[in-house]
C-alpha positions as CSV (number, residue, x, y, z in Angstrom):
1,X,-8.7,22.9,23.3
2,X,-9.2,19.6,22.2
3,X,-8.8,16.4,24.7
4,X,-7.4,13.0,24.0
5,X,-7.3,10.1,26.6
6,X,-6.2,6.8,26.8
7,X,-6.1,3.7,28.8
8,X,-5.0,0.5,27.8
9,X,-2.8,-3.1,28.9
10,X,0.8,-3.3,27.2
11,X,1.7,-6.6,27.3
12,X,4.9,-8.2,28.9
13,X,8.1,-6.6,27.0
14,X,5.3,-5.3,24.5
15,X,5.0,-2.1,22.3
16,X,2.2,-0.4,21.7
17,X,3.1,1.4,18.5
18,X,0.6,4.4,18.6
19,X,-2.2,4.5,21.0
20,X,-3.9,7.3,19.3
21,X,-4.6,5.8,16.6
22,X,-8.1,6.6,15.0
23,X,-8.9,9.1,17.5
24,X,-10.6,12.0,16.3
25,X,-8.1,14.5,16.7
26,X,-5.0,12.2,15.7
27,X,-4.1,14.6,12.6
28,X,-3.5,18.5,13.3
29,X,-5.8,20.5,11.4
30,X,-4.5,23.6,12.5
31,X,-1.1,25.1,14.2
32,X,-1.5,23.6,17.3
33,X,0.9,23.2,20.8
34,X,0.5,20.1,22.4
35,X,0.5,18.8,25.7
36,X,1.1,15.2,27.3
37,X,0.1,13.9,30.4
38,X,1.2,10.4,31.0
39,X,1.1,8.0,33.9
40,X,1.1,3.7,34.3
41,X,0.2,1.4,36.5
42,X,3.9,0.2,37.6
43,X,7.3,0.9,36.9
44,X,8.5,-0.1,33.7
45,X,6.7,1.7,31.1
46,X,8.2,3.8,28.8
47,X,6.8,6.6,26.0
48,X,7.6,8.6,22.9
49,X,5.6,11.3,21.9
50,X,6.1,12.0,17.5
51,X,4.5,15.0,16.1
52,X,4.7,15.2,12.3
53,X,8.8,14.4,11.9
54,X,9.7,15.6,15.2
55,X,10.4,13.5,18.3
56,X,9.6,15.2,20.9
57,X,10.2,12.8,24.1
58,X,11.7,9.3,23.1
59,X,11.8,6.1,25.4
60,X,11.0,7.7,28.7
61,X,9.8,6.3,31.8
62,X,7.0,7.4,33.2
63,X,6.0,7.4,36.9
64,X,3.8,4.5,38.3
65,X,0.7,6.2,39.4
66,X,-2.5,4.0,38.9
67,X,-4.5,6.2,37.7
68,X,-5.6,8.8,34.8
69,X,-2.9,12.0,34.8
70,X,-3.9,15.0,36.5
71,X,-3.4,18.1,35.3
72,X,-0.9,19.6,35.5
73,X,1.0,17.0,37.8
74,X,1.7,14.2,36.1
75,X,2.9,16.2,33.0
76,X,5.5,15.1,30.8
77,X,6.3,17.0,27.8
78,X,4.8,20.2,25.5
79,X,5.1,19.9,21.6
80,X,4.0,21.4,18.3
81,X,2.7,20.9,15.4
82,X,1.6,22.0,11.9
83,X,-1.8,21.4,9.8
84,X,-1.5,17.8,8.9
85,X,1.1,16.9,10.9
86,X,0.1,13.2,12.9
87,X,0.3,12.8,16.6
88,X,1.8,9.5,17.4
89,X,1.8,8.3,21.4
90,X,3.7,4.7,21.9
91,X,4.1,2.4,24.7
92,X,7.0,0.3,25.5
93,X,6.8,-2.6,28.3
94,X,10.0,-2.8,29.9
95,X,9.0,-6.0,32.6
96,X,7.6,-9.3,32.1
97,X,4.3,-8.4,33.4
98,X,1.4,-6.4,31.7
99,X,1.4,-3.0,32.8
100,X,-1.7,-0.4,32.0
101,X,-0.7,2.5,30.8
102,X,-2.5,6.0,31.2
103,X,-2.2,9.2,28.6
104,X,-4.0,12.5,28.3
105,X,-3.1,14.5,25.3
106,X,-4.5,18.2,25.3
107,X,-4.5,19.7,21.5
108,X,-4.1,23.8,22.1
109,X,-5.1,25.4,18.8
110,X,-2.1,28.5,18.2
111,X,-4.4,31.0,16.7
């Protein structure tokens, strides 16, 4: 298994158009499930979770935590994925205030 985190500030009414980006393990290399945790700082963030062409959670709220998601509470949504296929995680501000936002994306290799 193969661990992503994240932690950053979305502006007021911002989006964060893919928070993985450049992370080691942003491209599949093999068949692979995924797993999201997600968590923020407030009410008012949403996410969508994109794995190759497939959406696999759109524009959903996540709960207001403060903190890093803990397994396997603050899960949100499983997905797949092929060899090649990109992992995109966005953030989308809903309030007029910055609001930190808090992922953890586990990459299961299907072997």
């Amino acid at each position: 298994m193969m661990v992503m985190t994240d932690r950053q500030s979305v502006g007021a009414n911002a989006t964060v158009v893919n928070a993985l980006s450049g992370k080691i393990h942003e491209f599949l290399e093999r068949p692979s499930k995924i797993r999201m945790y997600g968590t923020a700082a407030a009410v008012g963030l949403n996410m969508t979770l994109i794995v190759g062409n497939q959406t696999f959670m759109q524009d959903q709220e996540v709960n207001a935590q403060n903190r890093m998601p803990i397994t396997p509470d603050d899960w949100v949504v499983d997905a797949g994925g092929k060899p090649g296929d990109r992992i995109v995680l966005s953030y989308r501000n809903t309030t007029a205030a910055a609001i930190v936002a808090f992922s953890r994306i586990e990459v299961i290799p299907i072997r």
